[in-house]
Backbone bond lengths (Angstrom), bond angles and torsions (degrees), N, CA, C in turn:
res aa  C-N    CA-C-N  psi(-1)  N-CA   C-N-CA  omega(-1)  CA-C   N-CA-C  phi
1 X - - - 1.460 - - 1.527 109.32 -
2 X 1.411 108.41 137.41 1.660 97.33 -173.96 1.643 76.26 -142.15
3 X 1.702 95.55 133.63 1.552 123.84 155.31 1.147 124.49 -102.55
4 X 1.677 116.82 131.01 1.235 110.53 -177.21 1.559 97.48 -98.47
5 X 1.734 94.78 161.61 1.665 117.78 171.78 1.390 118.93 -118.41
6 X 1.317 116.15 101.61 1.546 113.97 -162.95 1.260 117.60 -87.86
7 X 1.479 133.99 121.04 1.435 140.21 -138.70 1.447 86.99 -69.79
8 X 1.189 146.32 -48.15 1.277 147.70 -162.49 1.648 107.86 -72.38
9 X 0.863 126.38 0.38 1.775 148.28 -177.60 1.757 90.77 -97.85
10 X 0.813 140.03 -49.72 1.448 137.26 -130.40 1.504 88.45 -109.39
11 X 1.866 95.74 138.27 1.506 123.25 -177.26 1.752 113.11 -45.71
12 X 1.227 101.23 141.12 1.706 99.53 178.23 1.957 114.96 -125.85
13 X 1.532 115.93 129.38 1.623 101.93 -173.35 1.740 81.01 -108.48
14 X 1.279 95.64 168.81 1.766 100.82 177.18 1.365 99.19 -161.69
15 X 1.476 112.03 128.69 1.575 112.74 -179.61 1.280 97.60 -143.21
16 X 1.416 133.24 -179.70 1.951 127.68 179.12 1.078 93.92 -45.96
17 X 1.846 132.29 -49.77 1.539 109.29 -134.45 1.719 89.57 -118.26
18 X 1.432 145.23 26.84 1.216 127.72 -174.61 1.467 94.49 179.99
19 X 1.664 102.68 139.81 1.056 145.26 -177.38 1.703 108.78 -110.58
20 X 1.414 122.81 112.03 1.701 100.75 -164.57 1.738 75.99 -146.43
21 X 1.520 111.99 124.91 1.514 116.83 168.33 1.854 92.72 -118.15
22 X 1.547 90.08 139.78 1.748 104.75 -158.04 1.742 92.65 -115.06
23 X 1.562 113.49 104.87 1.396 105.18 139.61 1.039 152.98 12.78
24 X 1.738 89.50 -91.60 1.657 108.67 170.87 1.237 117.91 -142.19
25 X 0.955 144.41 122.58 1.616 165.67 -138.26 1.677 98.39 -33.33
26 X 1.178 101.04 124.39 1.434 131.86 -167.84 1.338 113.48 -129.76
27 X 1.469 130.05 132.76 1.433 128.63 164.69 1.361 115.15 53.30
28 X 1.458 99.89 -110.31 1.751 123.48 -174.12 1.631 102.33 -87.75
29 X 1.402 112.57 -12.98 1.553 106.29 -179.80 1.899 107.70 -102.99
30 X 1.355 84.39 126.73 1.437 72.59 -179.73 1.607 104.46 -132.84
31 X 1.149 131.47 121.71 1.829 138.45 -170.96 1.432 106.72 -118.43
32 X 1.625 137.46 97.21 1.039 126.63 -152.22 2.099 99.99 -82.54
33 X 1.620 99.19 -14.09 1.466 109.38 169.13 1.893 103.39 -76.72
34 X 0.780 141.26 18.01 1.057 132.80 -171.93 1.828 112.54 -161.77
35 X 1.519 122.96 71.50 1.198 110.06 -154.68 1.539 96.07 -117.19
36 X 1.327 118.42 16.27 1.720 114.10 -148.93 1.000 112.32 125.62
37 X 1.657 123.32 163.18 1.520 131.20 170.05 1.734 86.05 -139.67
38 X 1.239 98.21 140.86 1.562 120.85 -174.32 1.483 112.58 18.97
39 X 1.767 108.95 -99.11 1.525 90.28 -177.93 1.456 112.71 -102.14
40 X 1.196 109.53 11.98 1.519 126.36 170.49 1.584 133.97 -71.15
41 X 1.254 111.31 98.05 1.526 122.95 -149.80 1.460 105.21 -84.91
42 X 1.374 106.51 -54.89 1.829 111.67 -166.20 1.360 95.77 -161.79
43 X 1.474 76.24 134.87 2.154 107.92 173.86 1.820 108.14 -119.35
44 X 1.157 106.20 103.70 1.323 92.31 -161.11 1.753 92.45 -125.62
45 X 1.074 116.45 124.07 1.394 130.67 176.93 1.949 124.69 -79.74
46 X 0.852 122.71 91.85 1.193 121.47 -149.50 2.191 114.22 -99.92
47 X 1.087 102.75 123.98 1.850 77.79 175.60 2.035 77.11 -125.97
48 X 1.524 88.56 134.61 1.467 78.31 165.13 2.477 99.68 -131.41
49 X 1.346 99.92 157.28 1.674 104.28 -169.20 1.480 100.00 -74.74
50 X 1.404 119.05 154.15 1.583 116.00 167.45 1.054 120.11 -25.35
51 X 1.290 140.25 162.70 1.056 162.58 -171.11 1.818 120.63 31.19
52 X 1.210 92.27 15.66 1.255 81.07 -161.53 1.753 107.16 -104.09
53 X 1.264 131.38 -176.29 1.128 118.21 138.97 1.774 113.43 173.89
54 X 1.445 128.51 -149.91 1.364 129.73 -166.57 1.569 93.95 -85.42
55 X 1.689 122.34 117.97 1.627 123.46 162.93 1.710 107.90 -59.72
56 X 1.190 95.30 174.69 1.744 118.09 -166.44 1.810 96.97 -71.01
57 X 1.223 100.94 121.84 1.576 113.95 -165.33 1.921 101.00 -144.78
58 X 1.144 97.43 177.29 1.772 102.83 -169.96 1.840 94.97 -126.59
59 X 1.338 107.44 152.16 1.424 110.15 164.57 2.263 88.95 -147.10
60 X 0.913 100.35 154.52 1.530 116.81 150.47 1.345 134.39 -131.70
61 X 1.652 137.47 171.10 1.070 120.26 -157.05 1.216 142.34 -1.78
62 X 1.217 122.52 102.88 0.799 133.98 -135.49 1.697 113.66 168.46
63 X 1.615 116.33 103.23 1.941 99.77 175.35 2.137 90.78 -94.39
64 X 1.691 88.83 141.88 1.530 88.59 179.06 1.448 80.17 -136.12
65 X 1.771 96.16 133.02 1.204 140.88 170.33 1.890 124.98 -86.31
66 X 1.197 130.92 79.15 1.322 107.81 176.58 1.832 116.05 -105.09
67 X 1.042 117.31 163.60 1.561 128.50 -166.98 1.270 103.15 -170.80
68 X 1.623 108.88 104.29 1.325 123.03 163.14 1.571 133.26 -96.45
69 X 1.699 100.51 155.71 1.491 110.23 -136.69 1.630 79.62 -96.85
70 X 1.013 133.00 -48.30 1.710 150.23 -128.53 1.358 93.19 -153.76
71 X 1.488 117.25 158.12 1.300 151.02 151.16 1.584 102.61 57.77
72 X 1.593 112.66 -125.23 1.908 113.18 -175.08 1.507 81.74 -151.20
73 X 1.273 105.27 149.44 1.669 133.20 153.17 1.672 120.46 -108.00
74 X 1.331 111.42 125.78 1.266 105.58 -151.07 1.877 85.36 -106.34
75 X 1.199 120.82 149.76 1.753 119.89 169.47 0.826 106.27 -132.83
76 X 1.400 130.88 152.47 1.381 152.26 171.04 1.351 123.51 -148.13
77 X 1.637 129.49 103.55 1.259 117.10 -163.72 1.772 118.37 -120.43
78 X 1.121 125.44 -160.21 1.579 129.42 -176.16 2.152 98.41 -96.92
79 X 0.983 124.03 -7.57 1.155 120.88 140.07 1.673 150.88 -70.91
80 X 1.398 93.59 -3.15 1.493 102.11 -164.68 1.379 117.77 88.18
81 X 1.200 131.73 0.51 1.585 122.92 169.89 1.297 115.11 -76.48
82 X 1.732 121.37 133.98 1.256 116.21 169.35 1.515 106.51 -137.45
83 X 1.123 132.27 123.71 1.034 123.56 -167.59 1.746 116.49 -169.38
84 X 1.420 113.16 159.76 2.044 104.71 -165.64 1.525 86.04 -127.70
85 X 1.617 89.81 137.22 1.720 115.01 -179.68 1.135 78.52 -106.34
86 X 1.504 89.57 144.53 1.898 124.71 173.39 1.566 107.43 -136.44
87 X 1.096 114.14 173.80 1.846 129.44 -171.74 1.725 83.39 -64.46
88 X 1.168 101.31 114.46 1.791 108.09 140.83 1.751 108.92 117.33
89 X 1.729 90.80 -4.51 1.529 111.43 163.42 1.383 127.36 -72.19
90 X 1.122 132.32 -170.93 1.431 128.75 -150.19 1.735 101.66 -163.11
91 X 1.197 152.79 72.29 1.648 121.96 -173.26 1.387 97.25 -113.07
92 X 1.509 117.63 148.96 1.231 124.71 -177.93 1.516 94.42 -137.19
93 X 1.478 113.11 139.63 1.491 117.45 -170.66 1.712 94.21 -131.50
94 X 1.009 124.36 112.11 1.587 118.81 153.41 1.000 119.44 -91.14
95 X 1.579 112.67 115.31 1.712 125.14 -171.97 1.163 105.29 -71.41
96 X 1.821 135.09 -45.29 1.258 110.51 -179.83 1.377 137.20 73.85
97 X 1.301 124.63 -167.62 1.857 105.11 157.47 1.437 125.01 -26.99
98 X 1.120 119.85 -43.36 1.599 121.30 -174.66 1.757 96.38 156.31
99 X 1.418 102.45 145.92 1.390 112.37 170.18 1.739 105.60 -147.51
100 X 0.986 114.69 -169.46 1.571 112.31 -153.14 1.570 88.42 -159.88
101 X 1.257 124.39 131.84 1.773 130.17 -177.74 0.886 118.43 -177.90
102 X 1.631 134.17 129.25 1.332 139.49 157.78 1.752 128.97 -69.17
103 X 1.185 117.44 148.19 1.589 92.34 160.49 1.638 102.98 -140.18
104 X 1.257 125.94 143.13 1.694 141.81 178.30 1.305 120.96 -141.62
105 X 1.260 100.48 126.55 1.643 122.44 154.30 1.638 93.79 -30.50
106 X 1.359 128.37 114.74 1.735 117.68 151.33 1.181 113.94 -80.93
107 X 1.389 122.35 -22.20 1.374 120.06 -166.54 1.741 121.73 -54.76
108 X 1.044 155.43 -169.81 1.253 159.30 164.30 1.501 109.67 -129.92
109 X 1.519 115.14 -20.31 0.929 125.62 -171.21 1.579 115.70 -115.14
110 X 1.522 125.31 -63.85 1.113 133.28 -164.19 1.461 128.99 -90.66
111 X 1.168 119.72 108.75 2.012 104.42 -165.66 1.546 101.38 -35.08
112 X 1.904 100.83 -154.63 1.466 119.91 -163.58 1.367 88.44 -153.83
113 X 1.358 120.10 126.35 1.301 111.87 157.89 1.481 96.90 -141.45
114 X 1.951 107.33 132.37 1.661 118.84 176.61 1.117 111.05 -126.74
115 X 0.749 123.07 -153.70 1.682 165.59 161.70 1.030 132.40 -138.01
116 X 1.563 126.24 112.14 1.603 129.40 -173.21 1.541 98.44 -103.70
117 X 0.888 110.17 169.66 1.895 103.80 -170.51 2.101 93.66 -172.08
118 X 1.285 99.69 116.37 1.333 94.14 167.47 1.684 104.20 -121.82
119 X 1.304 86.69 154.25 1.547 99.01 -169.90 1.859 101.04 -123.70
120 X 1.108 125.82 119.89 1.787 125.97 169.35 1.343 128.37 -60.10
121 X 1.322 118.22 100.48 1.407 110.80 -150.45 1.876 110.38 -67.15
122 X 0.880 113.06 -179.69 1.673 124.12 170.34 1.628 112.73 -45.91
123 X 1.452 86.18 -47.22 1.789 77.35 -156.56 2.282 92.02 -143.58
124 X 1.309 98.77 148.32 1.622 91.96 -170.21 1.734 102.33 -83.33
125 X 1.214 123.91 -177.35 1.446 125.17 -179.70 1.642 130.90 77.55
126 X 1.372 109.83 1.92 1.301 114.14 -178.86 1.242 97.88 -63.37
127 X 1.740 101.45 158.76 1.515 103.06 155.44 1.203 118.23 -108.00
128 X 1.521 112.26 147.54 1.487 123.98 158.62 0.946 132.13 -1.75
129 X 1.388 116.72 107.96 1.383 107.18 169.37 1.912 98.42 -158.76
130 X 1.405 110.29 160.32 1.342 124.92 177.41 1.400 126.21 -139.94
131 X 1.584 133.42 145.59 1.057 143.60 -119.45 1.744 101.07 -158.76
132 X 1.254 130.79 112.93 1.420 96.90 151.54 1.616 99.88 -143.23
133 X 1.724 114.01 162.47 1.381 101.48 -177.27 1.830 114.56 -153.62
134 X 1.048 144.21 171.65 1.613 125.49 -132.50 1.710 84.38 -118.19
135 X 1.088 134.85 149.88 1.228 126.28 179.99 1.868 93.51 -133.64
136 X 1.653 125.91 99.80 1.041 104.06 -169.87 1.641 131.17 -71.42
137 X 1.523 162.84 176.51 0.989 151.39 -131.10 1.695 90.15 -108.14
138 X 1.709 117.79 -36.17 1.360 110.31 179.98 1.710 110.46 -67.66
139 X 1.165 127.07 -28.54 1.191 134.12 170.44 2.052 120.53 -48.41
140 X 1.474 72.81 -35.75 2.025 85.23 -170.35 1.799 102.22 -93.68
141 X 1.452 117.87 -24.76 1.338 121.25 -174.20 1.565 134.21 -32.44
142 X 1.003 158.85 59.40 0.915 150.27 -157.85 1.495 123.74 79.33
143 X 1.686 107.89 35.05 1.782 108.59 -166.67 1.474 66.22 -172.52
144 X 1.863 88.58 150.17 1.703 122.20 156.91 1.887 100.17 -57.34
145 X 0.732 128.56 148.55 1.582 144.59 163.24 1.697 118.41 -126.48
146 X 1.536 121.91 85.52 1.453 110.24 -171.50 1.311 96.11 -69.57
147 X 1.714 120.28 134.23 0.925 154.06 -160.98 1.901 105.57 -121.82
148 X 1.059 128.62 -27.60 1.874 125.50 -178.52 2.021 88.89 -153.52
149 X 1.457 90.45 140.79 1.443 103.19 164.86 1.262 100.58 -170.70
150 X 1.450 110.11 -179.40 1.815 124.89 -173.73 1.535 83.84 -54.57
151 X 1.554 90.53 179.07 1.646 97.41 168.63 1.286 128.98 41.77
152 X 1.173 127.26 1.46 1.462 123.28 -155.14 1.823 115.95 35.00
153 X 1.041 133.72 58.98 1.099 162.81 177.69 1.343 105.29 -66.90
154 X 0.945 129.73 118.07 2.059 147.41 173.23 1.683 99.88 67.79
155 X 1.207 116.91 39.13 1.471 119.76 174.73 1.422 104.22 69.62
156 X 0.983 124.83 21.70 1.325 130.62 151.68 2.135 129.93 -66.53
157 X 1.092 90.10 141.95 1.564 101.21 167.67 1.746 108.30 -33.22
158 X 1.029 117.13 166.74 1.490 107.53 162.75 1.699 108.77 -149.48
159 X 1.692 101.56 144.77 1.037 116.02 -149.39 1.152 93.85 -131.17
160 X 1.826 111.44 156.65 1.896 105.57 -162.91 1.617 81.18 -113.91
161 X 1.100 123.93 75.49 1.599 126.77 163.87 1.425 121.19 -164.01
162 X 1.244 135.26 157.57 1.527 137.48 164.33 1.517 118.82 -42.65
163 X 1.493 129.08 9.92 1.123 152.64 -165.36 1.537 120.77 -81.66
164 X 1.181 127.55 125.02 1.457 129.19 164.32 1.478 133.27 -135.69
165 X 1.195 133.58 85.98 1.222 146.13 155.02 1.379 134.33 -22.93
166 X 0.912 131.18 108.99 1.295 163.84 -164.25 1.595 128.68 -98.81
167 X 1.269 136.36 84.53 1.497 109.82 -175.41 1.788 111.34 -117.76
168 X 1.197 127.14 139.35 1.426 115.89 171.53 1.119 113.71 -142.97
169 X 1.662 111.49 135.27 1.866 118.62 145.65 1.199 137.59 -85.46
170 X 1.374 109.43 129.32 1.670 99.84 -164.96 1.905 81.86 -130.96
171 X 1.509 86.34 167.65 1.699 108.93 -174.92 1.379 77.29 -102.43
172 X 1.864 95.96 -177.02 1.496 109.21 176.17 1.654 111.51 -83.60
173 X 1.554 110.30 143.70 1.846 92.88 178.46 1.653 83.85 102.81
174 X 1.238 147.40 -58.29 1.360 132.04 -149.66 1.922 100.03 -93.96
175 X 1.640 90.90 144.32 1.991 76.62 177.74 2.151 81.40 -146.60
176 X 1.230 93.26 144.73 1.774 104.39 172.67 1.515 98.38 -94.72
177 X 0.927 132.49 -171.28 1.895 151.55 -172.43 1.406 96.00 -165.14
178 X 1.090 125.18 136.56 1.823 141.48 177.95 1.983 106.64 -133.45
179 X 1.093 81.35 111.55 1.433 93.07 -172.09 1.740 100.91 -76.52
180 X 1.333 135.67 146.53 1.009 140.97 160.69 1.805 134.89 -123.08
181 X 1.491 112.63 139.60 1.206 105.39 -165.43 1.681 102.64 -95.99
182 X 1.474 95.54 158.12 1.567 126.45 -175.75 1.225 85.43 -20.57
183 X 1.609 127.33 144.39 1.409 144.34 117.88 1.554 100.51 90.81
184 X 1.501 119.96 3.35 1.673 116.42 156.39 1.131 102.12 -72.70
185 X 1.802 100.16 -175.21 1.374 106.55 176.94 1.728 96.78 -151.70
186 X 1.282 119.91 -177.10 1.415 128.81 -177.11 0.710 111.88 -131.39
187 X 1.622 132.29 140.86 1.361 131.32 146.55 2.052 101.49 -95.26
188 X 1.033 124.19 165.83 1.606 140.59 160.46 1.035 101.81 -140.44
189 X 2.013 107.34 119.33 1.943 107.71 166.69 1.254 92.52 -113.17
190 X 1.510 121.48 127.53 1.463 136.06 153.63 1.573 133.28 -44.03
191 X 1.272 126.05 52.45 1.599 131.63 -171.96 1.332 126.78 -14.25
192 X 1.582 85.25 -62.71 1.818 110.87 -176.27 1.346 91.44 -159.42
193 X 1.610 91.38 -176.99 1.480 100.36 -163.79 1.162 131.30 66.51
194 X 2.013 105.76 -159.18 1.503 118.97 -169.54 1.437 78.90 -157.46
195 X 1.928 92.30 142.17 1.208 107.31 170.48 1.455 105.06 -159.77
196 X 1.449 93.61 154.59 2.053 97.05 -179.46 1.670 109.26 -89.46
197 X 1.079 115.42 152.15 1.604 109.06 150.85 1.939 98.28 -157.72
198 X 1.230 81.35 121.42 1.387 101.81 173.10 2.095 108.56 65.48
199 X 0.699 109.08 14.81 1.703 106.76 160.82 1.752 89.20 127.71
200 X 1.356 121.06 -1.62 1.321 109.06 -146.44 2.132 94.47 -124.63
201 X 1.527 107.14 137.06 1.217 102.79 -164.40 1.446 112.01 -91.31
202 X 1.351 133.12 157.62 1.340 125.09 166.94 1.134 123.34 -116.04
203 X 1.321 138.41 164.20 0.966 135.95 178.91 1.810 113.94 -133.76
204 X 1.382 114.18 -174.80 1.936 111.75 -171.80 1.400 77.52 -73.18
205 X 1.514 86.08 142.88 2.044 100.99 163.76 1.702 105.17 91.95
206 X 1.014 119.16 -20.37 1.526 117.77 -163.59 1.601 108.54 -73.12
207 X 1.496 117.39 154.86 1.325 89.41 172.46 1.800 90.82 -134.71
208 X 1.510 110.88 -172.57 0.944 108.44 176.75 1.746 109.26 -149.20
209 X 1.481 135.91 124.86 1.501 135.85 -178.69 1.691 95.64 -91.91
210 X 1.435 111.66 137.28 1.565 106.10 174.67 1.731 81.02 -156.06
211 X 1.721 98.16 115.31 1.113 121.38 128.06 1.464 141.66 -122.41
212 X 1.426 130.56 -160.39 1.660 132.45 -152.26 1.287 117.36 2.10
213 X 1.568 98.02 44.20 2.006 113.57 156.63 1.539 112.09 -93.42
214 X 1.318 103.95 139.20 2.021 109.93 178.55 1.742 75.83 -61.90
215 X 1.265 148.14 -77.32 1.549 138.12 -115.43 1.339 95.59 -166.81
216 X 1.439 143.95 149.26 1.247 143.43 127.58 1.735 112.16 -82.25
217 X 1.676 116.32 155.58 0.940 129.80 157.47 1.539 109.63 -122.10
218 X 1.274 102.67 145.90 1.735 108.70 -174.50 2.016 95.37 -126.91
219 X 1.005 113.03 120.85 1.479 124.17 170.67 1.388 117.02 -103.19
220 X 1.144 116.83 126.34 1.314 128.40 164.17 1.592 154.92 -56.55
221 X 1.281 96.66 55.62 1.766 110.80 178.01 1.597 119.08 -8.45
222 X 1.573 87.20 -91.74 1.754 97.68 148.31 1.633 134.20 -119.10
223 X 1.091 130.19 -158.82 1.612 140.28 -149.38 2.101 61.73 -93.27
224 X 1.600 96.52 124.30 1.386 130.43 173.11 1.352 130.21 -160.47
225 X 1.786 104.15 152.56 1.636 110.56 -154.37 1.561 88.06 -116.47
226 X 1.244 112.96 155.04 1.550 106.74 176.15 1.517 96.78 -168.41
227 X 1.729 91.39 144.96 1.990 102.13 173.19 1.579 98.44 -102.37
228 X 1.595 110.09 154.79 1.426 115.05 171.44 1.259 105.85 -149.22
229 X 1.849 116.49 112.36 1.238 99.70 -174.84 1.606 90.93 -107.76
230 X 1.897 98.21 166.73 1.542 97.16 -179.14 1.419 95.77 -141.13
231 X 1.688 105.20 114.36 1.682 120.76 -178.65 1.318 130.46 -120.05
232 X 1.146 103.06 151.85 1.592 122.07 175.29 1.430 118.17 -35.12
C-alpha cells in the first residue's frame, strides 16, 4: 500500500526570515491524521533569507537530521561544534540529555533551503553527540546512496534507531527500485523534480508512506533529488 502526501496538504510557518512547510504536525500545525510515520517524527522543509536564521535553542532526545538543498547552513552548538553544511553533506545531531544549537543562513547574499528531519531514537537518555559527513554527487548519481544508519554502517552517519537513509540523483529516463524486507516500511520525500512511482506522479515536497510492498520503484520524469528512508 503506498500513500501519497501532497506538498500542498502540508503545514506552513511564515515569519520575515523563513518559509518552513511541515510534513507532519509541527509547532502551531497540528494534523492528528498526520503525526509521523513509524520512527519518523518531522520533515520540515526550510528556506530561510541571508543572514538570517534559528537563535541558540535546546532540543533533547531526539536524532536530528539536516541536508541541504541550496546555499550553506551554518551550526554552532553547547558542545563545541562549529561547522557549515553545504549540498551533498549529511549532519546528524543526537540531542540526548539536552543540547543547545543555533542554525544561520551565513550568506549575505544567497537564501538557504533544507531539510530538518527528526528521527526518535531507540532508547531516551543518550548523550550528545554530533556527526556530519560529505556524500559526493558521483556517489548519489543515478543509485540509492545510504547516507545515516545504526552504527554508522557503510560510512554512513549514525543514527540511534532501526533507521536507514537513503539519498539519490537521477537524470530524466533513469528510475532505481529498493527492495524491502518483511514488516519495514518507507517513507519517500520528493526534493526536486518529478517522479513516478507506481502510475502516480510526484512532485518537490511530496511525500509518499509505502508499506506491505515486495519493492518500490521510483522513475524519473525529470533530473530529480529524493530522500528514502526504510524503518523498523
Amino acid at each position: 500500500m503506498i500513500s501519497f502526501r501532497d506538498r500542498m496538504a502540508r503545514g506552513q510557518s511564515r515569519t520575515g526570515w523563513l518559509d518552513s512547510r511541515h510534513t507532519f504536525s509541527f509547532a502551531h500545525y497540528q494534523d492528528p491524521a498526520h503525526t509521523g510515520f513509524r520512527s519518523l517524527r518531522v520533515i520540515n522543509e526550510d528556506r530561510v533569507i541571508p543572514g538570517a536564521g534559528f537563535p541558540r535553542h535546546g532540543h533533547s532526545d531526539m536524532e536530528i537530521i539536516s541536508y541541504v538543498l541550496d546555499g550553506a547552513l551554518e551550526h554552532k552548538d553547547s558542545l563545541g561544534n562549529g561547522t557549515v553544511i553545504r549540498p551533498g553533506d549529511v549532519q546528524r545531531m543526537s540531542a540526548g540529555t539536552g543540547i543547545l544549537h543555533s542554525e544561520f543562513n551565513p550568506s549575505n547574499a544567497e537564501p538557504l533551503h533544507f531539510l530538518q528531519i527528526w528521527i526518535i531514537p531507540d532508547h531516551a537518555g543518550l548523550p550528545p553527540s554530533y556527526e556530519q559527513r560529505t556524500f559526493p554527487i558521483e556517489e548519489r548519481r543515478g543509485r540509492l546512496r545510504l547516507v545515516a544508519a545504526p552504527a554508522g554502517r557503510d560510512g554512513t552517519v549514525a543514527v540511534h534507531q532501526d533507521a536507514r537513509l537513503f539519498v539519490a540523483n537521477l537524470e530524466a529516463g533513469e528510475s532505481v527500485v529498493h527492495e524491502i524486507e518483511h514488516g519495514r516500511g518507507l517513507w519517500l520525500q520528493l526534493a526536486r523534480g518529478i517522479v513516478t512511482v507506481k502510475g502516480t506522479e510526484m512532485r518537490e515536497g511530496d511525500g509518499a508512506a509505502v508499506e506491505d510492498e515486495p519493492a518500490i520503484a521510483i522513475e524519473a520524469d525529470t533530473d530529480a533529488e529524493f530522500l528514502l528512508f526504510d524503518l523498523g
